[in-house]
C-alpha positions as CSV (number, residue, x, y, z in Angstrom):
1,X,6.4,48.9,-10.7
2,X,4.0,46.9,-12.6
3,X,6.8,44.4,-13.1
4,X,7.9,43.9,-9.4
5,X,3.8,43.4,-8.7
6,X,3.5,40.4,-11.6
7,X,6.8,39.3,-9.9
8,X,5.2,39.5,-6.8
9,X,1.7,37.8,-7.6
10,X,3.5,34.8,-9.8
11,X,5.5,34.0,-6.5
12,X,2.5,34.0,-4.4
13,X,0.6,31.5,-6.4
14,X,3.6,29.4,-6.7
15,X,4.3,28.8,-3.2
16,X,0.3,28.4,-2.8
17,X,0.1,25.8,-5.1
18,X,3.8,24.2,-3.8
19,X,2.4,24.0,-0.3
20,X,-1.1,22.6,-1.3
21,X,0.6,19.9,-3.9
22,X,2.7,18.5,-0.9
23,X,-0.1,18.8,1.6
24,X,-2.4,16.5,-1.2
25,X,-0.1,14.4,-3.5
26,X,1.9,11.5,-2.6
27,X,5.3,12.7,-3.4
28,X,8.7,10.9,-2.5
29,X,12.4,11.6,-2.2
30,X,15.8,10.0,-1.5
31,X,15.1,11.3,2.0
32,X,11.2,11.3,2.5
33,X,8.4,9.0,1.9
34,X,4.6,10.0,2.0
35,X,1.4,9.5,1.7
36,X,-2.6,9.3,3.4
37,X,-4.9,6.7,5.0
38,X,-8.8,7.6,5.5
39,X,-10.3,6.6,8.3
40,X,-14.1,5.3,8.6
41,X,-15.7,6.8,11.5
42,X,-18.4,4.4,11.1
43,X,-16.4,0.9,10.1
44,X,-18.8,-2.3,9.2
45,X,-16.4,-5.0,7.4
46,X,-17.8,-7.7,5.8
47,X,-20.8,-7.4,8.2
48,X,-18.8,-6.9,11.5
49,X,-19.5,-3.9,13.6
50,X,-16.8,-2.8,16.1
51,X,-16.9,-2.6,19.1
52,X,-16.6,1.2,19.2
53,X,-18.9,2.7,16.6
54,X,-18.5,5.1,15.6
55,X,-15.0,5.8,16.8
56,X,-13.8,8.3,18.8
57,X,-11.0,10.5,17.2
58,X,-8.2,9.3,19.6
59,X,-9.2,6.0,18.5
60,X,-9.6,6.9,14.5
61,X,-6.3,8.9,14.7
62,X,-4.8,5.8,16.3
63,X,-6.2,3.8,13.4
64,X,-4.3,6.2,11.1
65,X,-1.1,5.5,12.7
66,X,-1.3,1.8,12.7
67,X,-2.3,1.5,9.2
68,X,0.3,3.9,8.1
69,X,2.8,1.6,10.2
70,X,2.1,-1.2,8.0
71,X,2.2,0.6,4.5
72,X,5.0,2.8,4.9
73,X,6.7,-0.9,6.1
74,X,5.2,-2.3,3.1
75,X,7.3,0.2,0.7
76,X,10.4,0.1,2.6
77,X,11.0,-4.0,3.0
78,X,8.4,-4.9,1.9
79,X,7.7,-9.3,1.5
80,X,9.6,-12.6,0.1
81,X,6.6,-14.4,-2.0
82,X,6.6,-17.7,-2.8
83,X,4.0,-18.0,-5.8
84,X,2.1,-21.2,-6.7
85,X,0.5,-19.5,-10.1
86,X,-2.2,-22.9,-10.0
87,X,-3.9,-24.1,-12.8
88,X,-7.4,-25.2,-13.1
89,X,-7.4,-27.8,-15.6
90,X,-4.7,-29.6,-13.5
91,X,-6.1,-29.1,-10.3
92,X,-3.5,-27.1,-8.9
93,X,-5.1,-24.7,-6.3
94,X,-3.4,-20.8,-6.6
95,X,-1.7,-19.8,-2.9
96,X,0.6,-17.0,-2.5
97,X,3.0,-17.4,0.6
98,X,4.3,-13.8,1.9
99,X,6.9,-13.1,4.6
100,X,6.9,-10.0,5.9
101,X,10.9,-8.7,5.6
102,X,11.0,-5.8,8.4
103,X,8.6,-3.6,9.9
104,X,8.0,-0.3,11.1
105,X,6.2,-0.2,14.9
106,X,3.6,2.0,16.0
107,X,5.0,5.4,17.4
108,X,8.2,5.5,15.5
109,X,9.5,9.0,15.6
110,X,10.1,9.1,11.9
111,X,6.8,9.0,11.0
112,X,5.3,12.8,11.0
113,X,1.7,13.7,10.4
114,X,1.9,16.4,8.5
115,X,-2.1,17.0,7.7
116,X,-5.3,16.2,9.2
117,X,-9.3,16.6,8.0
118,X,-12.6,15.5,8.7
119,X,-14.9,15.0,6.0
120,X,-18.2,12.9,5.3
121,X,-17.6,10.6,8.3
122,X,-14.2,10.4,7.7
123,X,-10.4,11.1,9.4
124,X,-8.2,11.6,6.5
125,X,-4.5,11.8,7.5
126,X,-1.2,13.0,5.5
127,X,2.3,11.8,6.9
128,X,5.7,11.3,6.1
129,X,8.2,9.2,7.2
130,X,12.1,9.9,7.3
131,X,14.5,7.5,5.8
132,X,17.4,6.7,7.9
133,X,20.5,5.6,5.9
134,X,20.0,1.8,6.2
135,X,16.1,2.2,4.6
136,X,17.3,4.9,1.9
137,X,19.3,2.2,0.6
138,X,17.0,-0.4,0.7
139,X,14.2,2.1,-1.2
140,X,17.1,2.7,-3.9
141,X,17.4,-0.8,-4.8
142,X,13.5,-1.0,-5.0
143,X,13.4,1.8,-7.3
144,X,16.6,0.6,-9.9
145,X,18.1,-3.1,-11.1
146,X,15.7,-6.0,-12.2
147,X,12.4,-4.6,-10.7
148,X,8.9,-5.0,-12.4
149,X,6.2,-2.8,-11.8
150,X,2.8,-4.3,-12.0
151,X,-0.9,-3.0,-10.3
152,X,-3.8,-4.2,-9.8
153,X,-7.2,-4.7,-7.3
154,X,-7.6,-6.8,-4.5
155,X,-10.5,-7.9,-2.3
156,X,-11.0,-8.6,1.8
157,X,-13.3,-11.4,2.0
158,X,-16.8,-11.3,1.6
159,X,-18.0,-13.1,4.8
160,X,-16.3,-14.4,8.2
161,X,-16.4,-17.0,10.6
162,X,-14.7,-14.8,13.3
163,X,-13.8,-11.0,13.1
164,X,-10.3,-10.9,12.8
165,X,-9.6,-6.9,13.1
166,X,-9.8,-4.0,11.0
167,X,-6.6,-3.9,10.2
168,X,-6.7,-7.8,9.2
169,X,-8.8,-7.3,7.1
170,X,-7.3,-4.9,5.2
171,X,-4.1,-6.8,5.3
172,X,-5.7,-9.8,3.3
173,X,-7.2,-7.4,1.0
174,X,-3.6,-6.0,0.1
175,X,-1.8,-9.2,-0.4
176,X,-4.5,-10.0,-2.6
177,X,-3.7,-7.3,-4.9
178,X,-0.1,-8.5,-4.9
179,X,-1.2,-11.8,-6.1
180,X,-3.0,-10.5,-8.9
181,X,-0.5,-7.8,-9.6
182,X,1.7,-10.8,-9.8
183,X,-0.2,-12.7,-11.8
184,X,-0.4,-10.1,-14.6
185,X,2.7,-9.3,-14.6
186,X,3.9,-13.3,-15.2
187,X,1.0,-13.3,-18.0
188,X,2.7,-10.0,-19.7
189,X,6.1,-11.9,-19.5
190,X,5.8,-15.7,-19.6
191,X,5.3,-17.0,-23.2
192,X,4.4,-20.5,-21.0
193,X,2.7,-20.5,-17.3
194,X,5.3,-21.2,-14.8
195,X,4.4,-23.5,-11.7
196,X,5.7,-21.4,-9.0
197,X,7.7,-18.0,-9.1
198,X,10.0,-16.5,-5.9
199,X,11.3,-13.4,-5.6
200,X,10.6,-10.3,-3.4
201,X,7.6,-7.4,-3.7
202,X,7.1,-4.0,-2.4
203,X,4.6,-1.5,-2.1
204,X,5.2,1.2,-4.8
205,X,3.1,4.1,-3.1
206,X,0.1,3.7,-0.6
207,X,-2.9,2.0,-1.9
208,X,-6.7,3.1,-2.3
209,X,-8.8,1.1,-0.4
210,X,-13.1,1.6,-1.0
211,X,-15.8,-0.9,-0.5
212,X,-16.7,-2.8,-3.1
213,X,-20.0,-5.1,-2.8
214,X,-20.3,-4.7,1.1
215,X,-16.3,-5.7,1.2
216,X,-13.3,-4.2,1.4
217,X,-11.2,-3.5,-2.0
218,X,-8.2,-1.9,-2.8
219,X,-6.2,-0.4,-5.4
220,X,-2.3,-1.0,-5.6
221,X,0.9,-0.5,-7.4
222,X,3.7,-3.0,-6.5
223,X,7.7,-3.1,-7.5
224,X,8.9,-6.5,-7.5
225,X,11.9,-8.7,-8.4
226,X,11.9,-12.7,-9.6
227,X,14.7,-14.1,-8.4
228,X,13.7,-17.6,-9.2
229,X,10.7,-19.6,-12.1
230,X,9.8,-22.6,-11.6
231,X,8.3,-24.4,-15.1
232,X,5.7,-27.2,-15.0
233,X,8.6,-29.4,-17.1
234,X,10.7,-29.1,-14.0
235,X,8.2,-31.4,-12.3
Protein backbone atom coordinates (compact mmCIF):
# COMPACT_ATOMS: atom_id res chain seq x y z
CA UNK A 1 0.00 0.00 0.00
CA UNK A 2 2.61 2.33 1.06
CA UNK A 3 4.36 1.48 -2.18
CA UNK A 4 1.49 2.01 -4.75
CA UNK A 5 1.10 5.72 -2.70
CA UNK A 6 5.11 6.72 -3.33
CA UNK A 7 4.32 5.33 -6.82
CA UNK A 8 1.47 7.38 -6.97
CA UNK A 9 2.98 10.74 -5.48
CA UNK A 10 6.48 10.37 -7.73
CA UNK A 11 4.04 10.27 -10.86
CA UNK A 12 2.18 13.22 -9.84
CA UNK A 13 5.15 15.46 -9.42
CA UNK A 14 6.58 14.23 -12.53
CA UNK A 15 3.93 15.12 -14.84
CA UNK A 16 3.70 18.57 -12.78
CA UNK A 17 7.04 19.46 -13.38
CA UNK A 18 6.79 17.87 -17.33
CA UNK A 19 3.91 20.14 -17.94
CA UNK A 20 5.43 23.31 -16.25
CA UNK A 21 9.01 22.64 -18.02
CA UNK A 22 7.33 22.77 -21.52
CA UNK A 23 4.95 25.62 -20.55
CA UNK A 24 8.44 27.73 -19.48
CA UNK A 25 11.59 26.40 -21.37
CA UNK A 26 12.33 26.71 -24.89
CA UNK A 27 12.51 23.20 -25.94
CA UNK A 28 12.69 21.85 -29.62
CA UNK A 29 12.19 18.69 -31.69
CA UNK A 30 12.44 17.16 -35.10
CA UNK A 31 8.73 18.13 -35.30
CA UNK A 32 8.26 21.32 -33.00
CA UNK A 33 9.88 24.48 -32.52
CA UNK A 34 9.22 26.90 -29.41
CA UNK A 35 9.63 29.53 -27.65
CA UNK A 36 8.28 33.32 -25.89
CA UNK A 37 8.18 37.07 -26.79
CA UNK A 38 7.22 39.68 -23.95
CA UNK A 39 5.36 42.31 -24.77
CA UNK A 40 5.70 46.01 -23.34
CA UNK A 41 2.36 47.31 -22.49
CA UNK A 42 3.88 50.66 -22.19
CA UNK A 43 6.60 50.73 -25.37
CA UNK A 44 8.98 54.01 -25.57
CA UNK A 45 11.93 53.14 -28.12
CA UNK A 46 14.67 55.19 -28.31
CA UNK A 47 12.44 58.07 -27.17
CA UNK A 48 9.41 57.29 -29.52
CA UNK A 49 6.03 56.89 -27.94
CA UNK A 50 3.41 54.98 -30.00
CA UNK A 51 0.66 55.85 -31.07
CA UNK A 52 -1.31 53.53 -28.79
CA UNK A 53 0.05 53.72 -25.27
CA UNK A 54 -0.34 51.78 -23.53
CA UNK A 55 -1.63 49.02 -25.82
CA UNK A 56 -4.60 47.35 -25.76
CA UNK A 57 -4.32 43.50 -25.46
CA UNK A 58 -5.66 42.72 -29.00
CA UNK A 59 -3.09 45.02 -30.05
CA UNK A 60 -0.13 43.58 -27.59
CA UNK A 61 -1.31 39.91 -28.48
CA UNK A 62 -0.99 41.02 -32.10
CA UNK A 63 2.48 42.27 -31.29
CA UNK A 64 3.25 38.75 -29.96
CA UNK A 65 2.32 37.19 -33.13
CA UNK A 66 4.23 39.38 -35.49
CA UNK A 67 7.36 39.20 -33.54
CA UNK A 68 7.12 35.52 -33.21
CA UNK A 69 6.50 35.54 -37.16
CA UNK A 70 9.82 36.92 -37.65
CA UNK A 71 11.96 34.80 -35.08
CA UNK A 72 10.51 31.51 -35.62
CA UNK A 73 11.37 32.57 -39.62
CA UNK A 74 14.65 33.63 -38.35
CA UNK A 75 15.51 29.85 -37.06
CA UNK A 76 13.99 28.13 -39.85
CA UNK A 77 15.81 30.02 -43.12
CA UNK A 78 17.13 32.14 -41.57
CA UNK A 79 19.72 35.05 -43.78
CA UNK A 80 22.62 34.96 -46.61
CA UNK A 81 25.30 37.59 -45.00
CA UNK A 82 27.74 39.12 -46.84
CA UNK A 83 30.38 40.37 -44.18
CA UNK A 84 32.75 43.28 -44.68
CA UNK A 85 34.72 42.58 -41.12
CA UNK A 86 36.38 46.50 -41.70
CA UNK A 87 39.37 47.62 -40.21
CA UNK A 88 40.19 50.82 -38.64
CA UNK A 89 43.56 51.44 -39.31
CA UNK A 90 42.80 51.12 -43.07
CA UNK A 91 39.78 52.85 -43.17
CA UNK A 92 37.64 50.19 -44.08
CA UNK A 93 34.09 50.88 -42.55
CA UNK A 94 32.42 47.42 -40.94
CA UNK A 95 28.77 46.67 -42.96
CA UNK A 96 27.00 43.47 -42.67
CA UNK A 97 24.59 42.81 -45.71
CA UNK A 98 21.65 40.27 -44.81
CA UNK A 99 19.03 38.71 -47.02
CA UNK A 100 16.36 37.43 -45.60
CA UNK A 101 15.93 33.51 -47.19
CA UNK A 102 12.07 32.71 -46.47
CA UNK A 103 9.64 33.86 -44.14
CA UNK A 104 6.87 32.91 -42.07
CA UNK A 105 3.56 35.43 -42.40
CA UNK A 106 1.32 36.55 -39.77
CA UNK A 107 -1.55 34.02 -38.98
CA UNK A 108 0.08 30.85 -40.21
CA UNK A 109 -1.79 27.99 -38.76
CA UNK A 110 1.33 26.30 -37.67
CA UNK A 111 2.10 28.60 -35.25
CA UNK A 112 0.06 27.66 -31.75
CA UNK A 113 0.09 29.79 -28.68
CA UNK A 114 0.35 27.55 -26.22
CA UNK A 115 0.57 30.03 -22.97
CA UNK A 116 -0.30 33.42 -22.05
CA UNK A 117 0.43 35.90 -18.76
CA UNK A 118 0.29 39.27 -17.64
CA UNK A 119 2.88 40.44 -15.45
CA UNK A 120 4.46 43.98 -14.43
CA UNK A 121 3.08 45.71 -17.60
CA UNK A 122 3.81 43.01 -19.58
CA UNK A 123 2.05 40.18 -22.23
CA UNK A 124 4.26 37.35 -22.09
CA UNK A 125 3.35 34.65 -24.75
CA UNK A 126 4.56 30.91 -25.27
CA UNK A 127 4.10 29.26 -28.83
CA UNK A 128 5.09 26.58 -30.98
CA UNK A 129 5.23 26.19 -34.41
CA UNK A 130 4.85 22.88 -36.44
CA UNK A 131 7.50 21.85 -38.91
CA UNK A 132 6.21 20.71 -42.20
CA UNK A 133 8.53 18.28 -44.06
CA UNK A 134 10.18 20.89 -46.29
CA UNK A 135 11.28 23.17 -42.97
CA UNK A 136 12.23 19.97 -40.83
CA UNK A 137 14.79 19.46 -43.36
CA UNK A 138 15.95 22.68 -43.66
CA UNK A 139 16.26 22.87 -39.34
CA UNK A 140 18.34 19.48 -39.73
CA UNK A 141 20.91 20.90 -41.87
CA UNK A 142 21.12 23.95 -39.44
CA UNK A 143 21.57 21.75 -36.61
CA UNK A 144 24.50 19.09 -38.35
CA UNK A 145 27.50 19.59 -41.16
CA UNK A 146 29.90 22.68 -41.14
CA UNK A 147 27.84 24.95 -38.76
CA UNK A 148 29.37 27.33 -36.13
CA UNK A 149 27.73 28.33 -33.17
CA UNK A 150 28.53 31.76 -31.91
CA UNK A 151 26.41 34.41 -29.40
CA UNK A 152 26.51 37.49 -28.52
CA UNK A 153 24.53 41.16 -27.72
CA UNK A 154 23.25 43.52 -30.04
CA UNK A 155 21.87 47.05 -29.74
CA UNK A 156 18.72 49.10 -31.59
CA UNK A 157 19.96 52.58 -32.02
CA UNK A 158 20.18 55.05 -29.62
CA UNK A 159 18.37 57.93 -31.32
CA UNK A 160 16.15 58.49 -34.67
CA UNK A 161 15.44 60.79 -37.27
CA UNK A 162 12.03 59.09 -38.02
CA UNK A 163 10.22 56.28 -36.03
CA UNK A 164 10.51 53.35 -38.07
CA UNK A 165 8.22 50.68 -36.05
CA UNK A 166 8.54 48.62 -33.11
CA UNK A 167 9.21 45.79 -34.72
CA UNK A 168 12.07 47.74 -36.88
CA UNK A 169 13.57 48.46 -34.33
CA UNK A 170 14.02 45.34 -32.96
CA UNK A 171 14.97 43.95 -36.27
CA UNK A 172 18.15 46.22 -36.34
CA UNK A 173 18.87 45.35 -32.93
CA UNK A 174 18.91 41.49 -33.88
CA UNK A 175 21.08 41.66 -36.94
CA UNK A 176 23.32 43.48 -34.84
CA UNK A 177 23.95 40.69 -32.69
CA UNK A 178 24.60 38.59 -35.69
CA UNK A 179 27.31 40.85 -36.66
CA UNK A 180 28.97 40.68 -33.51
CA UNK A 181 28.25 37.07 -33.11
CA UNK A 182 30.06 36.90 -36.33
CA UNK A 183 32.69 38.84 -35.59
CA UNK A 184 33.74 36.67 -32.58
CA UNK A 185 33.37 33.79 -34.11
CA UNK A 186 35.97 34.88 -37.20
CA UNK A 187 38.32 36.25 -34.19
CA UNK A 188 38.12 32.60 -32.41
CA UNK A 189 38.99 31.03 -35.89
CA UNK A 190 41.07 33.35 -38.11
CA UNK A 191 44.81 33.26 -37.20
CA UNK A 192 44.71 36.63 -39.87
CA UNK A 193 41.51 39.10 -40.25
CA UNK A 194 39.75 38.30 -43.40
CA UNK A 195 38.33 41.29 -45.57
CA UNK A 196 34.87 39.96 -46.14
CA UNK A 197 33.25 36.46 -45.14
CA UNK A 198 29.79 34.94 -46.95
CA UNK A 199 27.97 32.28 -45.94
CA UNK A 200 24.44 31.77 -44.32
CA UNK A 201 23.20 32.40 -40.41
CA UNK A 202 20.28 31.34 -38.43
CA UNK A 203 18.71 32.00 -35.24
CA UNK A 204 19.60 29.12 -32.77
CA UNK A 205 16.58 29.72 -30.23
CA UNK A 206 14.57 33.02 -29.64
CA UNK A 207 16.53 35.92 -28.29
CA UNK A 208 16.26 38.03 -24.97
CA UNK A 209 15.61 41.40 -25.76
CA UNK A 210 15.81 44.21 -22.46
CA UNK A 211 16.61 47.84 -22.57
CA UNK A 212 19.80 48.80 -22.21
CA UNK A 213 20.65 52.71 -21.66
CA UNK A 214 17.07 53.90 -22.85
CA UNK A 215 17.65 51.47 -26.05
CA UNK A 216 16.75 48.40 -27.11
CA UNK A 217 19.33 45.33 -26.62
CA UNK A 218 19.23 41.82 -27.15
CA UNK A 219 20.79 38.65 -26.35
CA UNK A 220 21.29 35.84 -29.12
CA UNK A 221 22.61 32.64 -30.10
CA UNK A 222 23.22 32.16 -33.89
CA UNK A 223 24.20 28.78 -36.07
CA UNK A 224 25.95 29.74 -39.09
CA UNK A 225 27.92 28.31 -42.05
CA UNK A 226 31.06 30.19 -44.20
CA UNK A 227 30.78 29.18 -47.37
CA UNK A 228 33.33 31.62 -48.65
CA UNK A 229 36.73 34.09 -46.87
CA UNK A 230 37.88 36.63 -48.45
CA UNK A 231 41.77 37.65 -47.22
CA UNK A 232 43.04 41.24 -47.49
CA UNK A 233 46.11 39.53 -49.93
CA UNK A 234 43.29 38.73 -52.34
CA UNK A 235 42.95 42.47 -52.97
Amino acid sequence: MIRRLFLSLFLLIFVFFHTYAQGHEQWHTPYVIRGEVVVDLEPIYAGYVDIEYPLSIPSASRRALEEMSMLFSAMIYGWTFNYEVGERARRIPEVLELEQIGSIKYGDPALQVTETEIRDMTLRVWADYNLNDSQQRRMQVWRTGMIRNAQATGYGPVQLNEYPGWLAIKQTALEDAARAALRASLRGSERNRPKQVTGFISLASFPRYYIDAGRWAVFARFRMQITEIIPFSAY
